[in-house]
C-alpha positions in Angstrom: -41.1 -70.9 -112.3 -37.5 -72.4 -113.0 -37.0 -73.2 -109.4 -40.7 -75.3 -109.5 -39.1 -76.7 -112.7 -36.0 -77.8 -110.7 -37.2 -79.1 -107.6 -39.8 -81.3 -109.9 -36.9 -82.7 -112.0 -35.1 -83.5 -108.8 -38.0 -84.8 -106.8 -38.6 -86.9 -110.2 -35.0 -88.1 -110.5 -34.9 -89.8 -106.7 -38.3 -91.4 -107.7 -36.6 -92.8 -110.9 -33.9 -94.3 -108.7 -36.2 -95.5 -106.3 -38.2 -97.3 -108.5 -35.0 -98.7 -110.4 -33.7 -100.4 -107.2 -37.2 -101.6 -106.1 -37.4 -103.5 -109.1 -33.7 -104.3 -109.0 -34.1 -105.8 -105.5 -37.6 -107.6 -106.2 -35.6 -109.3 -109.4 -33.0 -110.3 -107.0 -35.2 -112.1 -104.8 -36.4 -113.9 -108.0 -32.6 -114.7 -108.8 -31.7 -115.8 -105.4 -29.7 -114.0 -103.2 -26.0 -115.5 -104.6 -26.9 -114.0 -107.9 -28.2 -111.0 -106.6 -24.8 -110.3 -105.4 -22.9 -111.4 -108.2 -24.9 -108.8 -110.6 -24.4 -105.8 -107.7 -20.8 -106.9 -108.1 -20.8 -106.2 -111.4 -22.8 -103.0 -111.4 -20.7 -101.5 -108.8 -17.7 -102.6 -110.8 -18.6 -100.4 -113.9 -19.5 -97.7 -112.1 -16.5 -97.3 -110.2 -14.3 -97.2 -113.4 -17.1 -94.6 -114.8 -16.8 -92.6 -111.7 -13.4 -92.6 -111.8 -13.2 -91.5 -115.3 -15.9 -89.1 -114.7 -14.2 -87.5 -111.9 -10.9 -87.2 -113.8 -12.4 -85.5 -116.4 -14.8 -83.2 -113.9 -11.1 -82.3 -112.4 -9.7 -81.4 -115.7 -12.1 -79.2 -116.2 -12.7 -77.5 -113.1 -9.1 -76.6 -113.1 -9.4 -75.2 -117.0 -12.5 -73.2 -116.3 -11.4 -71.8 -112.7 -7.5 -72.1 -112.5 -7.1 -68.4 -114.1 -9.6 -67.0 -111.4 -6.7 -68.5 -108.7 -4.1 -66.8 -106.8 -1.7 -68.7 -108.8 -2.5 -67.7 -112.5 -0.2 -64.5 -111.8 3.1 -64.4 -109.7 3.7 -63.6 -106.6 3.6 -59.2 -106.1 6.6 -59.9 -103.7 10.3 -61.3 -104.2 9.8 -63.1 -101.1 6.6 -64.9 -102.4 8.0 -65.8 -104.9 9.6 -68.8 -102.6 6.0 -69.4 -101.0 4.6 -70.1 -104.9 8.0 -72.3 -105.1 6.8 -74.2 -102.2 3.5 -74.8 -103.2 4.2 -75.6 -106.5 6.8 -78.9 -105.4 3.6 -79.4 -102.6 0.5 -79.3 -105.3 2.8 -81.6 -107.5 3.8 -84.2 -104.5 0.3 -84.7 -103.5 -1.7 -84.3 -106.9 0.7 -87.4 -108.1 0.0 -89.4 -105.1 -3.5 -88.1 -105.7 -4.1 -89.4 -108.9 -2.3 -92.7 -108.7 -4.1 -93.7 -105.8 -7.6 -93.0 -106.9 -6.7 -95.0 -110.0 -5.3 -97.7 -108.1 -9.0 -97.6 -105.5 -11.1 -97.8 -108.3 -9.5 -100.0 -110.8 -9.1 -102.8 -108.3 -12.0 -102.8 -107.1 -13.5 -102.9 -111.0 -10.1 -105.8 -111.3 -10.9 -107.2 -108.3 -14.3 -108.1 -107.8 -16.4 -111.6 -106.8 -15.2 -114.4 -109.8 -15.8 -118.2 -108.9 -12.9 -118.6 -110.7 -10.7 -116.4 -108.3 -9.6 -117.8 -105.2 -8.9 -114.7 -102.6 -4.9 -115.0 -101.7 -5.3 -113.9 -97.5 -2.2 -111.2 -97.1 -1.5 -110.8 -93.5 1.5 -108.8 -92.6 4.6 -107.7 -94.0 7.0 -105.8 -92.0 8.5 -104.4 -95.6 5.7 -102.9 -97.0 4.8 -101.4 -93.7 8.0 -99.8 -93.3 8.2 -98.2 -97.3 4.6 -96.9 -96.6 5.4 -95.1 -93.4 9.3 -94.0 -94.0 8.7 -92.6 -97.7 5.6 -90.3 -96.4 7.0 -89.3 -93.5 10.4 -88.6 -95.4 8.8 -86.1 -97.8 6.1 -84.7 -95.4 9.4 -83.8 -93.2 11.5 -82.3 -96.0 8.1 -80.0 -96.9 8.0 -79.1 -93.6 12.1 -77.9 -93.2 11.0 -76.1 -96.5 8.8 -73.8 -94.9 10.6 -73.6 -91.8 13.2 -71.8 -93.5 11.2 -69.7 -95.3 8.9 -68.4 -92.5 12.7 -67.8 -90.9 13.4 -65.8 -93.9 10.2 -63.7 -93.7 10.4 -62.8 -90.3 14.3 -62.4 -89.7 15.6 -59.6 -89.1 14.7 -56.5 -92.5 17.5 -54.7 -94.4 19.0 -51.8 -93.1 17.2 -49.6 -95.7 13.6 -50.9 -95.3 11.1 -48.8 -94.9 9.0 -49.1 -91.5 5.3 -49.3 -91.0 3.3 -50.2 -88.1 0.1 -51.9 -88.9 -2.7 -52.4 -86.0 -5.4 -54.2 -86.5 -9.0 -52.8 -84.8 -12.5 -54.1 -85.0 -13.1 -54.0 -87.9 -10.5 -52.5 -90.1 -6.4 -51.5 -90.0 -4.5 -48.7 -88.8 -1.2 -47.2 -90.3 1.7 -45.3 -88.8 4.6 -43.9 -90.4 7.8 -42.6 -88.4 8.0 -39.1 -89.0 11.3 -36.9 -90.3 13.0 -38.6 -86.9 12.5 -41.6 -88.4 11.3 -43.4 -85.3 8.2 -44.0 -83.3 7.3 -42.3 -80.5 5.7 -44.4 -77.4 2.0 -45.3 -76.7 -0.1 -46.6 -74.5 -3.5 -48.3 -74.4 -5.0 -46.3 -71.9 -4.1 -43.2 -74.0 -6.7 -44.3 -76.7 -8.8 -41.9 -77.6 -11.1 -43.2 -80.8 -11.4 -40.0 -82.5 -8.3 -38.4 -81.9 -5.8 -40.6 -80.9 -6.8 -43.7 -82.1 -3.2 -46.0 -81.1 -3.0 -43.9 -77.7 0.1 -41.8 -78.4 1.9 -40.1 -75.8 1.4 -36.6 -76.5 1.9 -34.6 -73.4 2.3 -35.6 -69.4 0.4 -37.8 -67.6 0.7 -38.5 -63.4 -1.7 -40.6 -63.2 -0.8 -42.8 -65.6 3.5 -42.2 -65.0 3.7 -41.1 -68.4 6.1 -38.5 -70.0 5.8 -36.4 -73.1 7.3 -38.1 -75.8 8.3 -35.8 -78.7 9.2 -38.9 -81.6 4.9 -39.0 -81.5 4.7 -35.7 -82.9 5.3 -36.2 -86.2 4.3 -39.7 -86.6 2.3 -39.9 -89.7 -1.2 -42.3 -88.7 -3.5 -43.4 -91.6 -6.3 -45.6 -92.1 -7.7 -48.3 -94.8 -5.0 -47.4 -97.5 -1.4 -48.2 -96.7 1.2 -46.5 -99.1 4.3 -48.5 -100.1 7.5 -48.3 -103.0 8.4 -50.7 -105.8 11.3 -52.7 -105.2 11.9 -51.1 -101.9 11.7 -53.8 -98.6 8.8 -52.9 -96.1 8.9 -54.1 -92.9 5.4 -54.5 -90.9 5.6 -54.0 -86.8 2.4 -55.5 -86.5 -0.2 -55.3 -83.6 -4.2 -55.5 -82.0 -5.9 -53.0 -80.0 -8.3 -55.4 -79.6 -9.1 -59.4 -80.2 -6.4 -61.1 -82.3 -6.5 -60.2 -85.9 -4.2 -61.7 -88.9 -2.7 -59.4 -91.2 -3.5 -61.7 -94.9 -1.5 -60.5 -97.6 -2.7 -62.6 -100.3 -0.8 -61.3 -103.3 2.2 -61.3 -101.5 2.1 -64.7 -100.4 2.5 -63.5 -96.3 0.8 -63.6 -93.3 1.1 -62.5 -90.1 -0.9 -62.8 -86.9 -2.0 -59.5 -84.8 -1.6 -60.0 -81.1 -2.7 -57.4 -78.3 0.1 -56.6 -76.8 2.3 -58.5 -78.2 4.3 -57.5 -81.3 4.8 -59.5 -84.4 6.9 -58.7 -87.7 7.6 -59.4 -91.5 9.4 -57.8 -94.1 8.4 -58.3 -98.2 9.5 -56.2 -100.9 6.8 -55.3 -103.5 7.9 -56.3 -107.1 5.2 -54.4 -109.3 3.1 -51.4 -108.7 -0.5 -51.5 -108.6 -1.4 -49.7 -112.3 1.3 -52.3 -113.2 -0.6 -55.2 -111.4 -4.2 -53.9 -113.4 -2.1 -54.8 -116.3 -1.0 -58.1 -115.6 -4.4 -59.3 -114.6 -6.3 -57.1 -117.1 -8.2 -56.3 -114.2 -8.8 -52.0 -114.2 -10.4 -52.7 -110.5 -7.5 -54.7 -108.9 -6.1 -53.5 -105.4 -3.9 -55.0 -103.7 -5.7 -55.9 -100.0 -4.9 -56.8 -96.8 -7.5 -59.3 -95.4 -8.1 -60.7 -91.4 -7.4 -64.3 -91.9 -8.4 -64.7 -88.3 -12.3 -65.0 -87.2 -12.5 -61.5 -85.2 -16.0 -61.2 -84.7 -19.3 -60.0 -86.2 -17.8 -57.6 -88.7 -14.7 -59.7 -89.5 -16.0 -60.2 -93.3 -15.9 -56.3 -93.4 -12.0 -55.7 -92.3 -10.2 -55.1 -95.4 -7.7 -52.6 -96.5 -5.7 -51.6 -99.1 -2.1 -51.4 -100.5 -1.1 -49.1 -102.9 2.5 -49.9 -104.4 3.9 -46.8 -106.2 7.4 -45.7 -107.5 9.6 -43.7 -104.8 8.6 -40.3 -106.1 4.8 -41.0 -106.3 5.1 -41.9 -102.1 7.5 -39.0 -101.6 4.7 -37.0 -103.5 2.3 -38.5 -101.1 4.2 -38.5 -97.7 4.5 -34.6 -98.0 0.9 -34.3 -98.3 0.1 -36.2 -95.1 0.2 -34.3 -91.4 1.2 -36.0 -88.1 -1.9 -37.1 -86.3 -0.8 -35.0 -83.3 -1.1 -31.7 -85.7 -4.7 -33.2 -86.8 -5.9 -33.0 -83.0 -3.5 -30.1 -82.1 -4.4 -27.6 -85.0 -3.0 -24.6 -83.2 0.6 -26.3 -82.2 1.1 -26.5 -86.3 3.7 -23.7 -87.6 2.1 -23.8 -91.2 -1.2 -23.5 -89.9 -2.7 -19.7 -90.9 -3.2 -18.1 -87.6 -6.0 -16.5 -86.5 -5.8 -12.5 -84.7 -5.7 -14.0 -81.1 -2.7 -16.1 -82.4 -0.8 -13.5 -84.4 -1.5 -11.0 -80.9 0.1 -14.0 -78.4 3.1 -14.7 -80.8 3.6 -10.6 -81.0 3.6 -10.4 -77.4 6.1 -13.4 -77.3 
């Protein structure tokens, strides 16, 4: 019933206006076309200083009802996005200024401005001066932005302290893929055409391979693979080694003001370091819920709305905690290579006879 109701009022409201400028249009015939114009003058006058007014107040208010629901009502969650927020701070304030002083200027002079037999119009034609302040002065300030971020996209993707922690992220329709470097603390070697979905899902090199000239490599055997929730420490830098075992993806980091995009085949990285865990981030946005995500900011196909995952930021000894619960992916597909694996009677006969 209250979308009948609507469409009435609407469908009512455009024959309202209809009728208004019928009649407005038969009185100007009446009037003669000079005055016609004249009084159009004057309506479109007061309603561009009313729009304008109404729109300055509509933007007031829009930014007081939905500004807390923004990315920017809370800090960055990294120290490094903390120089993104800087940037697009000194940008929102650059352009809302020019924003707002040019819309007053639009509006007001064409309110100032309009038909009077009493005004002659003065013809402006050129002037080299104003030409060149209107040109330089943008150009200046659009180039000074862009040297801004310039240095701090070289900041994000230079090369990541010594005592980062490493963590390859691979981006698959439709979701992400984690691998930690085992007790070697390095990453063994894959290969696409060792993907196996189920078991091997980044196509480490687990064992010999003719066909394909490949060589056991032992680093993969205690690399440490995960999916949807990626484990990091407070105040400790991470650097992402970022790829696609697919389309191009975009690793989105929203709350820690980074992104990254995810090419097949060709590796990309970034390093951030977390500044607040996530039970301290539910209480800075009073939000029990919160996670921080990781989002595709690149169109990836059908299921692209679908690829999140999650970061969890923890203190050092909650991700110690974790990382001894997790078991190299090779041990998950080999069950019978792992040592702490309880073996069965065939297995305790064969390591007797041994």
């Amino acid at each position: 019933m209250t979308i009948y109701l609507t469409i009435a009022v609407i469908i009512l409201v455009f024959l309202i206006i209809f009728q208004i400028s019928k009649a407005s249009e038969y009185v100007g015939i009446l009037k003669g076309e000079e005055q016609n114009r004249k009084n159009a003058n004057k309506v479109n006058g007061f309603l561009m200083i009313s729009f304008l007014i109404v729109g300055l107040i509509g933007v007031w208010y829009c930014n007081d009802l939905l500004f807390s629901k923004t990315l920017l009502a809370h800090s960055s969650a990294s120290v490094q996005g903390e120089r993104v927020d800087s940037m697009l701070w000194i940008t929102l304030a650059i352009t809302g200024i020019v924003f707002i002083i040019t819309q007053i200027l639009l509006f007001w002079f064409v309110y100032k401005y309009q038909e009077d037999d009493k005004r002659k119009v003065f013809y402006f034609a050129h002037s080299n001066k104003l030409e060149f302040l209107w040109t330089a002065v943008p150009a200046i300030v659009l180039t000074g932005l862009v040297i801004f971020g310039l240095r701090n996209w070289y900041y994000f993707t230079s090369d990541a302290p010594k005592d980062a922690m490493v963590v390859e992220v691979t981006g698959k329709q439709f979701g992400w893929i984690y691998r930690y470097p085992g007790s070697d603390n390095q990453f063994g070697k894959k290969y696409y055409k060792n993907i196996d979905p189920a078991s091997n899902s980044l196509g480490l090199i687990w064992s010999d391979n003719a066909t394909l000239n490949l060589k056991d490599d032992p680093a993969s055997h205690d690399d440490i693979v995960t999916e949807q929730t990626m484990y990091v420490v407070k105040g400790k830098p991470v650097k992402l080694i970022i790829g696609s075992r697919d389309v191009i993806h975009d690793v989105g980091l929203s709350q820690f003001r980074l992104k990254m995009d995810a090419v097949p085949g060709i590796p990309t990285t970034m390093w951030f370091t977390p500044k607040f865990t996530t039970a301290e981030m539910k209480k800075i946005t009073g939000n029990e819920n919160f996670q921080y995500e990781i989002s595709c900011d690149q169109m990836c196909g059908n299921g692209h709305y679908s690829m999140k995952g999650v970061i969890e930021v923890v203190e050092q000894e909650d991700y110690d905690l974790w990382l001894a619960k997790q078991k190299p992916l090779y041990l998950q597909s080999f069950p019978d290579k792992d040592p702490n694996a309880p073996k069965t009677d065939s297995t305790a006969k064969t390591i007797a006879k041994n």
